[in-house]
LOVEX-841225 format. One record per residue (C-alpha): residue number from 0; residue in one letter; y, z, x. Coordinates in Angstrom, 1 decimal, always signed. Each point is the difference from the previous one (the first is absolute). Layout:
<sites>
+-----+-----+--------+--------+--------+
!   n ! res !      v !      w !      u !
+-----+-----+--------+--------+--------+
! NUM !   A !      Y !      Z !      X !
...
+-----+-----+--------+--------+--------+
</sites>
This chain:
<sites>
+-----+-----+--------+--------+--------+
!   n ! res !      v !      w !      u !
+-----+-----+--------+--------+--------+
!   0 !   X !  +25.8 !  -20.3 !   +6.0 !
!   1 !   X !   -2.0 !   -0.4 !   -3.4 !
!   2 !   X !   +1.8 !   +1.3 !   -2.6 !
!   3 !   X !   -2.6 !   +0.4 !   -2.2 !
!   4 !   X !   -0.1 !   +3.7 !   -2.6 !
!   5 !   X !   -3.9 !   -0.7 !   +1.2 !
!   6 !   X !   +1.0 !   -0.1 !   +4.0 !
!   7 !   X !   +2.4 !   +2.8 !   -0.2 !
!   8 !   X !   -2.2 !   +2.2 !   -2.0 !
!   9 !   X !   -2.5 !   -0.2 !   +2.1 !
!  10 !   X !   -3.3 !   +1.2 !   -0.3 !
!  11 !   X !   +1.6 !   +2.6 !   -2.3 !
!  12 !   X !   -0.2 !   +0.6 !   -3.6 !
!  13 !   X !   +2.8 !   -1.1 !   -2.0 !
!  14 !   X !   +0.5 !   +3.1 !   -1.6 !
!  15 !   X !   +0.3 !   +1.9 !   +3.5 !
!  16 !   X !   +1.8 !   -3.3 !   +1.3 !
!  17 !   X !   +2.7 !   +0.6 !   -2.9 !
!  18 !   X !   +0.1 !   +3.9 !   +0.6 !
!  19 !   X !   +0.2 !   -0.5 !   +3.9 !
!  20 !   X !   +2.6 !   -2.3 !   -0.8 !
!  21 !   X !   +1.9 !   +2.7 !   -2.5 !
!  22 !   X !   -0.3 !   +2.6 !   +2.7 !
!  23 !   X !   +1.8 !   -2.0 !   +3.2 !
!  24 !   X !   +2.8 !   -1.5 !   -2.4 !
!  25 !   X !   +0.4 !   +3.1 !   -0.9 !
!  26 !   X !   +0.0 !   +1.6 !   +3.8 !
!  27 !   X !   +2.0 !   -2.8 !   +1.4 !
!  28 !   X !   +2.9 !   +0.8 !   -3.1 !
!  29 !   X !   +0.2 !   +3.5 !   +1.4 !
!  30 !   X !   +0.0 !   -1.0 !   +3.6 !
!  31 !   X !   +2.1 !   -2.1 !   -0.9 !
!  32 !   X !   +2.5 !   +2.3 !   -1.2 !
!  33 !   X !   -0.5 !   +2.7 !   +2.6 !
!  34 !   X !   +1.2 !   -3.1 !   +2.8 !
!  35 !   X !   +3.0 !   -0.1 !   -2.4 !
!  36 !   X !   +0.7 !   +3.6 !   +0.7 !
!  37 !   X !   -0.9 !   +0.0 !   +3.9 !
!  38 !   X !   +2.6 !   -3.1 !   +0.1 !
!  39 !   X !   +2.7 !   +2.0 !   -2.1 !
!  40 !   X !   -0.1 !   +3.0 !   +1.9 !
!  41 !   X !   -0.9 !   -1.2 !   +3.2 !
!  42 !   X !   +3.1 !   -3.1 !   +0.0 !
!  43 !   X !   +2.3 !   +2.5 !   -2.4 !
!  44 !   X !   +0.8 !   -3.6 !   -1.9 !
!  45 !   X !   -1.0 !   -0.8 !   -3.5 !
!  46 !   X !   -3.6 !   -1.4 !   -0.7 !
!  47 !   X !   -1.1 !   -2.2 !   -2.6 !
!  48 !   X !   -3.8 !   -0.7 !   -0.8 !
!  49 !   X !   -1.2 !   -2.9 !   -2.0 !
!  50 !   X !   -3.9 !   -1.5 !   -0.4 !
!  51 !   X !   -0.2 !   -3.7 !   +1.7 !
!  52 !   X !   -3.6 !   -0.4 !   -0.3 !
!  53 !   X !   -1.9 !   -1.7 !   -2.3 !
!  54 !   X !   -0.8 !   +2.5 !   -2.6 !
!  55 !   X !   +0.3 !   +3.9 !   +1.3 !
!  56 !   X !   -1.3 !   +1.1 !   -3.7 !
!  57 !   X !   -3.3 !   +0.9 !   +1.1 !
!  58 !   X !   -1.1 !   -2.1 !   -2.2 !
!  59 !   X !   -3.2 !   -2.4 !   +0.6 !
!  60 !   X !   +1.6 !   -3.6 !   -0.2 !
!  61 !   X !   -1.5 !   -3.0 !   +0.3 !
!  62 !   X !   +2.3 !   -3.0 !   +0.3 !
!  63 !   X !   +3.0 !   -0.4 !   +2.3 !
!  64 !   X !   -2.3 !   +1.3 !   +2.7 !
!  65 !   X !   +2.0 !   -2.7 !   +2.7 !
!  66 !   X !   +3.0 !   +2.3 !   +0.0 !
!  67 !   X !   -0.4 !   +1.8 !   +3.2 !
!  68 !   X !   +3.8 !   +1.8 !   +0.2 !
!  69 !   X !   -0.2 !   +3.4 !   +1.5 !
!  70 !   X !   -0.4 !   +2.7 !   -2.2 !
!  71 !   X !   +3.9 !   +1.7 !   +0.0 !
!  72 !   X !   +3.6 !   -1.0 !   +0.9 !
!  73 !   X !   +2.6 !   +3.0 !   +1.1 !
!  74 !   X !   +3.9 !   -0.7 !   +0.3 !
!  75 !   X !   +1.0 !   +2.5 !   +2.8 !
!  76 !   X !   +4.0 !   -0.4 !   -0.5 !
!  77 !   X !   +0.4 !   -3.3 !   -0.1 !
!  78 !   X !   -3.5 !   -1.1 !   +1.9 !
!  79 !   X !   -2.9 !   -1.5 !   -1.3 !
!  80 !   X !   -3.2 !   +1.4 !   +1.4 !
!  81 !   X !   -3.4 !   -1.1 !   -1.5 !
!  82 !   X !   -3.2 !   +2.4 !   +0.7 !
!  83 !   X !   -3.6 !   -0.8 !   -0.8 !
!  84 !   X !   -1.3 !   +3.7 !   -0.7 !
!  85 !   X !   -3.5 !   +0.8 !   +1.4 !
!  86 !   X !   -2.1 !   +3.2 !   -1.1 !
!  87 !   X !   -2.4 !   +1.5 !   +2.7 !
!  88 !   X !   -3.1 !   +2.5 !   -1.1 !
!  89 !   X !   +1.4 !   +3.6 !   +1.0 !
!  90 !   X !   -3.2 !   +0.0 !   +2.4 !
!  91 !   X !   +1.0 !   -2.8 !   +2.6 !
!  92 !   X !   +2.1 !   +0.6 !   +2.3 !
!  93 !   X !   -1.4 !   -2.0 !   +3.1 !
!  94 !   X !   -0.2 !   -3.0 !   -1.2 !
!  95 !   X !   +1.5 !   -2.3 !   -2.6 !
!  96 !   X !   -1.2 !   -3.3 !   -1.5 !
!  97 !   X !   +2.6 !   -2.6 !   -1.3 !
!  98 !   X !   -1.2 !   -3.2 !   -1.8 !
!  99 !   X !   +1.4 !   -3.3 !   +2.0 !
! 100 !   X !   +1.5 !   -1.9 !   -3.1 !
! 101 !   X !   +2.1 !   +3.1 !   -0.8 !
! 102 !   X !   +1.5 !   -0.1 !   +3.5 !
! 103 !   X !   +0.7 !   -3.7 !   +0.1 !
! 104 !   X !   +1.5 !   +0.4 !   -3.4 !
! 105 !   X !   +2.1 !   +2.8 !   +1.4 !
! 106 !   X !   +1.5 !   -1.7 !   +3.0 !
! 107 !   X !   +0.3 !   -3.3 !   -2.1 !
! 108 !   X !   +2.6 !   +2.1 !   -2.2 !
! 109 !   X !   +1.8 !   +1.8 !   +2.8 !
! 110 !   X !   -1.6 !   +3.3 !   -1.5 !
! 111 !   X !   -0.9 !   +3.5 !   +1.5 !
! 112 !   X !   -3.5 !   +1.2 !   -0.7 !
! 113 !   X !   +0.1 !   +4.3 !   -0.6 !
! 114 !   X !   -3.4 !   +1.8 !   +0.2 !
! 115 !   X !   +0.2 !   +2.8 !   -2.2 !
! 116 !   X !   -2.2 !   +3.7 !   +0.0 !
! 117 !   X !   +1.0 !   +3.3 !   -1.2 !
! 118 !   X !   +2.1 !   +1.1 !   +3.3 !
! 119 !   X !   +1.0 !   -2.6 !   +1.5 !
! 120 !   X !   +0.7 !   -3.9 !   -0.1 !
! 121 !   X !   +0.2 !   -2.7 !   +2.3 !
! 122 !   X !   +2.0 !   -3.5 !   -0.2 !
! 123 !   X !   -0.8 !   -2.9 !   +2.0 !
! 124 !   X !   +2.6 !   -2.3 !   +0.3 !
! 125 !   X !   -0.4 !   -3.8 !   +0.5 !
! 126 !   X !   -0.6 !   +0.1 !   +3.5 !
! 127 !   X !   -3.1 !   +2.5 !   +0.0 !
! 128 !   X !   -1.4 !   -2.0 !   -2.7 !
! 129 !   X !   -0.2 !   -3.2 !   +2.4 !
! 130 !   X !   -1.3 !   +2.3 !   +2.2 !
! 131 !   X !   -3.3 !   +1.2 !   -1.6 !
! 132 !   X !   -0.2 !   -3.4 !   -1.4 !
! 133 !   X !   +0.2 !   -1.4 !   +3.9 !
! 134 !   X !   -1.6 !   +2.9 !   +1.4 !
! 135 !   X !   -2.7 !   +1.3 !   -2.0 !
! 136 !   X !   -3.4 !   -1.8 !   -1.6 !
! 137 !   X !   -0.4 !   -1.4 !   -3.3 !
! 138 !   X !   -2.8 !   +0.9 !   -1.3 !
! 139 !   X !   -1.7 !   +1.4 !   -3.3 !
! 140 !   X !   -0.3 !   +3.6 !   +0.5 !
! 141 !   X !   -3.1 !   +1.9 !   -1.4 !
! 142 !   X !   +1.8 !   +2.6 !   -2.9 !
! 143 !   X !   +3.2 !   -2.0 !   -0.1 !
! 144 !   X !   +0.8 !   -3.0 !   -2.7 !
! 145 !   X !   -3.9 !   -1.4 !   +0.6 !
! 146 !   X !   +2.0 !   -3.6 !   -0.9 !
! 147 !   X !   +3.3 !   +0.3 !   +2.2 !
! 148 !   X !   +0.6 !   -0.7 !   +3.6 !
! 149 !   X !   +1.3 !   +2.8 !   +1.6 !
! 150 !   X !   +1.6 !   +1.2 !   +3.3 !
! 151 !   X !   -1.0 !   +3.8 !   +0.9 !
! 152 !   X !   +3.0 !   +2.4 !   +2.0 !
! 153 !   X !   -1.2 !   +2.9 !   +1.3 !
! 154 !   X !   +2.0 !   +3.2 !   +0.8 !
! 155 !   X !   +1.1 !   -1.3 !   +4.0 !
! 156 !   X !   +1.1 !   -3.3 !   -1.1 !
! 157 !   X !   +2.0 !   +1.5 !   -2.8 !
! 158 !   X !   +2.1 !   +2.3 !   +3.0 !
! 159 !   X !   +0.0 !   -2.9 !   +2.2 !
! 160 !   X !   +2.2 !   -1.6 !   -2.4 !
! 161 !   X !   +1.4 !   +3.1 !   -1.1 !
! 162 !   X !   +1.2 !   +0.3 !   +3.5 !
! 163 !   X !   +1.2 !   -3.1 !   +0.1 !
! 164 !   X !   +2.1 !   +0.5 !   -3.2 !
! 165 !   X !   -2.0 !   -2.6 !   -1.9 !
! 166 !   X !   -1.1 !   +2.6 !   -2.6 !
! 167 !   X !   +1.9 !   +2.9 !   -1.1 !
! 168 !   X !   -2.0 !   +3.2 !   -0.9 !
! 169 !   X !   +1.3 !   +2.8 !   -2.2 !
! 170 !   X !   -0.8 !   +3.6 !   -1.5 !
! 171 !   X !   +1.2 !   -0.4 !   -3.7 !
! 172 !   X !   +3.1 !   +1.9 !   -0.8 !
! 173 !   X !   +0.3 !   +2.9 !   -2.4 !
! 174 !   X !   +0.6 !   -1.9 !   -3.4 !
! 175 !   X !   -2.6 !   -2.5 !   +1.0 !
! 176 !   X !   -2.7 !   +2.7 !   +0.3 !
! 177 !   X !   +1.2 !   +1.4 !   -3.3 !
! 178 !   X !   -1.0 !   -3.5 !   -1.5 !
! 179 !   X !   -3.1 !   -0.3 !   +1.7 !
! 180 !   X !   -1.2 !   +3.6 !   -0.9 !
! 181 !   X !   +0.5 !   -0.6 !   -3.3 !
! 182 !   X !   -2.3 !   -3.0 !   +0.1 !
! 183 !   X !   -2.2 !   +1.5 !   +2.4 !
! 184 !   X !   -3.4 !   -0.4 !   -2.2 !
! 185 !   X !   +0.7 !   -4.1 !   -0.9 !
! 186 !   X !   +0.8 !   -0.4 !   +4.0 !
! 187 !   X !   -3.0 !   +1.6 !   +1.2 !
! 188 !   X !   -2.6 !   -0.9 !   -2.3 !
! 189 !   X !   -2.7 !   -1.9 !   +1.5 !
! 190 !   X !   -0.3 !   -3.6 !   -1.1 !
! 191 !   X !   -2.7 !   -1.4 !   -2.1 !
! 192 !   X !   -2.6 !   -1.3 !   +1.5 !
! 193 !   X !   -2.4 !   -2.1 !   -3.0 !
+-----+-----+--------+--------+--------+
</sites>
């Protein structure tokens, strides 16, 4: 992977780069915390949530771009659980695009990926991420990352492995909600484009 500000930003601005950015940091943090919830009610065990990434201030950094750690760390009791958080436009919901490196990165640190929207979330566990890198193509995917290699799931595969109990699906709980509804505008809004 280039880690290049120039290859990431793509063919972007770098003022919309930095405010897209600003904008996921920001909805992965309250993602973030509304896992932290799910897991605290759900488990009825104390939750702790703390940033592992590389710098989850939204702010547009340029150097120490080889640390590649997923982007939060939970204690559940007394277990370590590392989750790369993933955003998805309210819009989709047949299909979801996940860049390779991120996957590889994921399974090379034992993590759980969680796709986040507004009702709901998904977590892929190590094993469905060596599926869709096994099973589905890498390819560049017009309207996704124009530089990243990406694998695409669409709604079927995600059951299959649902029903396989390779990925758990969830409704957010009641306090969750409360979180996200009070972000509702920053977790919606539309990214920018140029």
């Amino acid at each position: 992977m280039n880690n290049s500000l120039y290859f990431r930003k793509d063919n972007r601005s770098e003022e919309v780069f930095a405010s897209n950015i600003y904008d996921y940091t920001q909805r992965e943090s309250i993602y973030g915390e509304c896992l932290r919830i799910e897991f605290e009610n759900r488990m009825k065990v104390k939750v702790t949530l703390s940033e592992n990434g590389i710098d989850n201030s939204g702010n547009l950094i340029e150097n120490n771009l080889n640390n590649h750690n997923v982007d939060k760390k939970y204690i559940i009791g007394d277990e370590e659980e590392l989750i790369e958080i993933k955003t998805a436009p309210e819009f989709l919901d047949s299909f979801y695009s996940f860049k390779v490196f991120s996957i590889k990165k994921a399974c090379e640190q034992n993590a759980k990926v969680a796709l986040t929207k507004c009702k709901e979330y998904f977590i892929f566990g190590k094993e469905s991420l060596e599926w869709m890198l096994e099973n589905l193509p890498h390819k560049i995917y017009s309207g996704f990352s124009p530089n990243d290699i990406a694998v695409r799931i669409y709604k079927d595969q995600i059951n299959y492995l649902i029903n396989k109990k390779l990925v758990i699906h969830k409704y957010w709980c009641e306090d969750s909600m409360k979180n996200i509804e009070k972000y509702k505008f920053l977790l919606t809004r539309e990214k920018q484009r140029i």
